[in-house]
N, C-alpha and C positions, 0 to 999 in steps of 0.2 A: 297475904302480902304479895305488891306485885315482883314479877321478874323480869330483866330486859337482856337483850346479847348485844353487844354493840359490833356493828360489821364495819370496818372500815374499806374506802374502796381506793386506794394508793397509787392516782394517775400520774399522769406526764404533765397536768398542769396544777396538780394540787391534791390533796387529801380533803375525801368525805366521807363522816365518821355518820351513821346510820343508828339511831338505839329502835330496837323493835322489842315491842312484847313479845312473850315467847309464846301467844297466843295466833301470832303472825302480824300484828296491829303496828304499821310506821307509827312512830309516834314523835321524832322528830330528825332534822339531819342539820349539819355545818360542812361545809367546806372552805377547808382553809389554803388560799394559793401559794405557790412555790413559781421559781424562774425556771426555763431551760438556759443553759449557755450554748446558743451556736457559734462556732467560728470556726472558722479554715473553710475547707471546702466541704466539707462533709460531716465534720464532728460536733457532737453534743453531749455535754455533762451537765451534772447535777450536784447540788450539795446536800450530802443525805445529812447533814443535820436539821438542814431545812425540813426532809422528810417528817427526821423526829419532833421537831418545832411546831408542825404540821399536826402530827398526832395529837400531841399533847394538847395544843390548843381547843383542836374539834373533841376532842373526848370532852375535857371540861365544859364544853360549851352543851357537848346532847347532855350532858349528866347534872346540867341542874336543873334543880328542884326536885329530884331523888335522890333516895337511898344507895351511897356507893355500894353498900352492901345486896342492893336489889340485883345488881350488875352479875349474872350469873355465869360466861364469860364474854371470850372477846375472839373473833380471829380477822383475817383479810383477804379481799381480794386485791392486787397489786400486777405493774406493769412488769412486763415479762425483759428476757433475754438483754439483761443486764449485767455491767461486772462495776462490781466496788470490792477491791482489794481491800482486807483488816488487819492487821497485826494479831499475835496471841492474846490480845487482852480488849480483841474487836475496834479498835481504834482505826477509822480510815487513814491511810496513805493516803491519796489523792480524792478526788472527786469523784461520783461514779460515772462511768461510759454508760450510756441508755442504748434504750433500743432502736433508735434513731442513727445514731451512730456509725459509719460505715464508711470507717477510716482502715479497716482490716482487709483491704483486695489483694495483698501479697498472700496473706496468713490463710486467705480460702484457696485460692491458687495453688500452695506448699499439699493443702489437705488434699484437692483435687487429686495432684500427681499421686501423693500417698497412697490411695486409700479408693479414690474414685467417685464420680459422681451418683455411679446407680449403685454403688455399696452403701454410702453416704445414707439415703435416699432407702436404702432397705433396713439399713442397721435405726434411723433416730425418726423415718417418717417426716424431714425434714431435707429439701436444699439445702445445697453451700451456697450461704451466704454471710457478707461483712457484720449484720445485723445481730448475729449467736455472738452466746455471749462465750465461747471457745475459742471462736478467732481474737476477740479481745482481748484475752488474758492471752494469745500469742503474740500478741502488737504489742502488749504493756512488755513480755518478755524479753523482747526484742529492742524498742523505743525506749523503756523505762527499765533497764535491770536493776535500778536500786532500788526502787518500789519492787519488785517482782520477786527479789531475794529477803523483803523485810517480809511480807505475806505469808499469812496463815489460813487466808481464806478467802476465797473467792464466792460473795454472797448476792443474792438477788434483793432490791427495795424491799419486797414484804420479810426476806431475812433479817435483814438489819435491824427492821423495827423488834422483830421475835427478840434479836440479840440484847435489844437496848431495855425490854421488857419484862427478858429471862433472863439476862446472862447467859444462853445455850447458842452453840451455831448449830444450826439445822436448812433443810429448805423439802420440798414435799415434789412429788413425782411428777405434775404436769409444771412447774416451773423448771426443773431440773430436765424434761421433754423439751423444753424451749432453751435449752444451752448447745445443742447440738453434740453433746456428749454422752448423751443415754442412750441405753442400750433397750428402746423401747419395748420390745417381746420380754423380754427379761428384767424390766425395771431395776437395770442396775449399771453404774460408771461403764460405758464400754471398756475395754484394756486395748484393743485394736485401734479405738479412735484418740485416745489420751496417748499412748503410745506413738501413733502418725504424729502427732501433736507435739510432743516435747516439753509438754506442763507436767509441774508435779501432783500426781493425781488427788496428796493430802490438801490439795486448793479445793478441792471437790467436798461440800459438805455433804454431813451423812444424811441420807434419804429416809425418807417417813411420809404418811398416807398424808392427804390433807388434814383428816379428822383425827388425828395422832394429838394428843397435848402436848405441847414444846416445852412448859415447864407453869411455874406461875410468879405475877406480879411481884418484884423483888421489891424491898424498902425502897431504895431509892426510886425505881421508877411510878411506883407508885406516888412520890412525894411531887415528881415531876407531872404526872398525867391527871392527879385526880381519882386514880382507880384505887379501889380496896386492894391494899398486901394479902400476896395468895389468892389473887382472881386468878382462874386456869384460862389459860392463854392458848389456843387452840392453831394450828398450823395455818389452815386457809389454803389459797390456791392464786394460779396467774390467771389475767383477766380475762384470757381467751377460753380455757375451760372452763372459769366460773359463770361465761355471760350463756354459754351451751345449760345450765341447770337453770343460772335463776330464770332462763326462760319456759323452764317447764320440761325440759327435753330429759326426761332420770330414765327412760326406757330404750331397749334396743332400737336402734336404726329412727331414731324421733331426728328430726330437723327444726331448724328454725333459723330464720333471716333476720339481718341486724341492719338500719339503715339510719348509722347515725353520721360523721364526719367522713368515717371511710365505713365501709360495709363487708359484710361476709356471710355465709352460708356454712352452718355448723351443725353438728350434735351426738348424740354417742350413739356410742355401741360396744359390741362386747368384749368385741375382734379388733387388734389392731387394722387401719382399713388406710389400705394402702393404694393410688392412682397408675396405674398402667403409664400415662403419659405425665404424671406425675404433678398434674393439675392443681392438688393440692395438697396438705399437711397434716398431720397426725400427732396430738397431744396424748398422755396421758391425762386421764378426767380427775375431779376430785371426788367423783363416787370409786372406791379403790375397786380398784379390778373392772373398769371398765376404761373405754378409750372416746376422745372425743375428735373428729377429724376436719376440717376446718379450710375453706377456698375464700381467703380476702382479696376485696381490690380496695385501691388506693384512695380514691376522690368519688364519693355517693357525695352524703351534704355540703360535703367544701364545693363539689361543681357548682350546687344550688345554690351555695350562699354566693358564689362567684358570681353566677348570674345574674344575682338578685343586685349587686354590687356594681355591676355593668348597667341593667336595665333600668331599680328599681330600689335604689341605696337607699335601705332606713327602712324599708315597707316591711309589715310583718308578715311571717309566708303565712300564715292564713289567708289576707288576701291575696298571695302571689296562688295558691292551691284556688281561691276561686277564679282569677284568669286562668289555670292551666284547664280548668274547667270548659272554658269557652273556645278552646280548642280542639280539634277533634282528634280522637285514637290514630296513631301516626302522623302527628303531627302536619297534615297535608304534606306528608314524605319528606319531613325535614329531619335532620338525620342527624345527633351530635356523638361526638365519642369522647366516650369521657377519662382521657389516660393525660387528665392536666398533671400528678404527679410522676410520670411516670406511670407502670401497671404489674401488680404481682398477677395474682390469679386474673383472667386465665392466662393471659399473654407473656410471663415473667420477660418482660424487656422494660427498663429502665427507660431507653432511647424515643420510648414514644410522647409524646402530646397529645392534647384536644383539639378537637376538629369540629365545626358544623359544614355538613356536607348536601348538596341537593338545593341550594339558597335558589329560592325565588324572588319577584317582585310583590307576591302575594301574602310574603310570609311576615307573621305580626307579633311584636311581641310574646306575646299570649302562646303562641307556635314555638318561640325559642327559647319560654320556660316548662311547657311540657317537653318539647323535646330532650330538653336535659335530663327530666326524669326517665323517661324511657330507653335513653342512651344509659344510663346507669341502671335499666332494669334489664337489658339485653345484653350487658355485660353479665351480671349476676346469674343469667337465664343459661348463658354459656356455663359456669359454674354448676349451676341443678344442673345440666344435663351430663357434666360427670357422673355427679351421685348418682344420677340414674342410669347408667351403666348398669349400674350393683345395685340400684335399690329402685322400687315401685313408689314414687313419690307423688302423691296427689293432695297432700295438706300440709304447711309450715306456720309455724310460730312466727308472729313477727315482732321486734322490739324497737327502741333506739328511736331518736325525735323523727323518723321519717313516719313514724307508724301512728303520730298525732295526726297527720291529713287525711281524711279518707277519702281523697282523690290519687294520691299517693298511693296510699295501701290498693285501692283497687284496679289503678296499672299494672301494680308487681303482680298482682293473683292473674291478669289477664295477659300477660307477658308469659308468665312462669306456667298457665293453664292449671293451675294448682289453688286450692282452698287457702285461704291466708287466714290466722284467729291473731287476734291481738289481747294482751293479759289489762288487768285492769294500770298494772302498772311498768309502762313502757321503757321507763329511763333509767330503772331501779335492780335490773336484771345481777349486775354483780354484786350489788349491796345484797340482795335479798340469798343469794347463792353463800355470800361468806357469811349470810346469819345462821342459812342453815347447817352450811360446817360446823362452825361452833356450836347449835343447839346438837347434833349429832354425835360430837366430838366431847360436851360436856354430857353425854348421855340425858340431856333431857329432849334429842325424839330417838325415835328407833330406829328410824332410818330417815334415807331424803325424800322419801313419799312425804313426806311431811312439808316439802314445798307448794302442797294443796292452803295450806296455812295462811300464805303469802299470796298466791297467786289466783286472780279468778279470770277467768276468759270473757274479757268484752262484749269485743264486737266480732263477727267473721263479713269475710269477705268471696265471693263466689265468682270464678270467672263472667265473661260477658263473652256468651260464644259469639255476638255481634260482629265483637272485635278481632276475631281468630285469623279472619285472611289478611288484616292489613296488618298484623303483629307478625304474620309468618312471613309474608314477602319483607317487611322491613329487618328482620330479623337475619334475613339472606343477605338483606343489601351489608347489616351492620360490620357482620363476619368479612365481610367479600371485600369492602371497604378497609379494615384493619389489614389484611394481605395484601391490596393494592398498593398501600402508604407503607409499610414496613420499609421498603428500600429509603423512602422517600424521608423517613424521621431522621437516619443516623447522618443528613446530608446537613442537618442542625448542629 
């Protein structure tokens, strides 16, 4: 009889429910969308029934023409550093604050004073920033005390759905890494930062491994989802550690590169791994007792689709990858920086923009869609050269739609001077990581070696030492260029 685990992967723009055999075999997927709401100047919520609406519909949708009983369990991977306040009986108050959200600049500012930026920063492996989901639940304290005194629980997306599945509040150690309130060495509520804080710490739900079972399929949620009563419902993890596994990365000091909408450079290890100049971030992983550490920037594909949207509206980047083709390594020293959002890693300044710098009369389309990509690979190359501080890096994983062009992929390897493998499935990184929780979790693997199941290695990629002198001199100018214009962004 067959078996399947359904992984669901719980984004910012929708839910995709995943059923895989437990053999490793996709066998089919749905995604079902949801709204953000922006407004004011900075804030964005969400309606987690919409979440649960979300679930239900895409579980039904992978689960027919099988056996619900086949379904042997279920868990997720889900957007992080979120607050949805519940009542004792899980019921939202409001809407939830996402991780978008970055309406909290008093509430990081109070922590500051408290507590400090390089304590901060030692204690969770994370910056102060508006974005934790700690400062929000001090903004709701603050802004909303009547929601804030009805509150029993301050829960993450992928808890929610746990709650509406189980009936249990819970949330698992690398989503609870991303609240800014854990005590990362010690995986547990700090008392020094809840304390600076002024929340009541029972807002905090209780911690559990990713692969821990939350409980199993209640009647009713099963009447609502589709799923057999008493499927074991398996914890899962946030998206940022899940996309460090499903990309293959289960071993010490393994890396791997993401270049989908925004991008980052990730992977584990054993040791919490902390940055001197504090370049980047430190999760806990969903392999328990390991750590995943993690340097994102803002705009990788949104530049390229900007671009595309500027030069080349509607054209598929297939073809946009064979003109960047017809241009040569450095763009004939056209130079873009790519901090259209703003820029976390490496730059954490908000104040910045995009730039194309060096413009000639020679310079051809074709010049200022490679360019973009290179400008987002020399951002990212800043990043690896953190890691490499601390680690000997000469091969990365690569995933996320940027890892479909192999004009793409083989920039980043010639940028980065590093080996690049790409798996056979690029876009599929968090789906495949929350299947393997759950096969883990439901004890049917032994462990996450078992992500060999899912994952085969493509294609690789190999520097082109050709291109080594004009990637090092541009790489001078790119750094030297962001120091020049620093003063010049905050005149915006």
């Amino acid at each position: 009889m067959a078996q399947y685990i359904i992984a669901h992967d719980l984004g910012t723009s929708g839910n995709k429910a995943t059923l895989f055999h437990i053999d490793g075999r996709f066998v089919k997927s749905c995604t079902i969308p949801y709204e953000v709401h922006f407004f004011g100047k900075n804030c964005a919520e969400q309606d987690p029934e919409d979440w649960w609406a979300a679930v239900c519909r895409a579980t039904q949708n992978v689960m027919e023409g099988i056996e619900k009983t086949d379904v042997i369990a279920i868990s997720f991977s889900a957007q992080m550093q979120g607050c949805l306040l519940v009542d004792g009986k899980g019921k939202p108050l409001r809407p939830s604050i996402i991780w978008a959200d970055q309406r909290a600049v008093k509430e990081t500012e109070h922590l500051n004073r408290e507590i400090g930026f390089d304590r901060m920063y030692e204690l969770t492996g994370h910056r102060l920033n508006p974005s934790y989901t700690l400062e929000k639940i001090m903004w709701l304290k603050e802004h909303e005390p009547e929601v804030y005194q009805k509150a029993s629980r301050s829960l993450q997306a992928k808890d929610y759905i746990l709650f509406r599945l189980t009936g249990e509040f819970a949330t698992d150690y690398s989503d609870a890494s991303g609240t800014n309130a854990l005590d990362l060495e010690h995986l547990c509520w700090s008392d020094e930062i809840v304390e600076a804080s002024g929340i009541r710490r029972s807002l905090l739900p209780e911690l559990h491994n990713s692969t821990d079972i939350i409980g199993k399929v209640t009647k009713e949620a099963a009447k609502a989802s589709g799923l057999c009563e008493g499927t074991p419902v398996i914890c899962g993890g946030g998206d940022g550690p899940c996309a460090a596994v499903g990309a293959g990365c289960i071993h010490d000091n393994e890396l791997f590169a993401t270049f989908g909408t925004s991008a980052w450079i990730g992977g584990t290890t054993k040791e919490k791994f902390l940055d001197e100049e504090k370049i980047f971030f430190c999760f806990a992983n969903i392999i328990p007792g390991k750590y995943m550490p993690c340097g994102a920037m803002q705009a990788a594909g949104s530049s390229y689709s900007y671009i595309r949207g500027l030069l080349e509206p509607g054209r598929p980047y297939s073809e946009l990858n064979a003109m960047i083709e017809k241009s040569p390594a450095g763009a004939k020293e056209l130079l873009f920086l790519p901090y259209m959002l703003g820029e976390r890693c490496p730059r954490w300044n908000e104040e910045t923009s995009g730039a194309f710098l060096g413009i000639k009369m020679h310079h051809t389309r074709e010049d200022y869609i490679r360019a973009v990509i290179e400008g987002v690979a020399y951002n990212l190359e800043l990043i690896l050269a953190a890691y490499r501080k601390y680690l000997s890096v000469d091969s990365l994983i690569l995933t996320g739609g940027g890892a479909k062009g192999d004009v793409v992929c083989q920039i980043l390897s010639d940028v980065f001077e590093a080996k690049l493998r790409t798996p056979d499935h690029v876009e599929e990184a968090t789906s495949i990581a929350a299947a393997v929780t759950a096969g883990v979790g439901a004890g049917v693997y032994h462990s996450f070696e078992e992500i060999t199941r899912f994952l085969k290695i493509q294609k690789e990629y190999t520097p082109n030492t050709g291109n080594e002198a004009v990637y090092h001199k541009m790489k001078r100018i790119f750094d030297a260029s962001y120091y020049a214009l620093e003063s010049v962004y905050k005149m915006f």
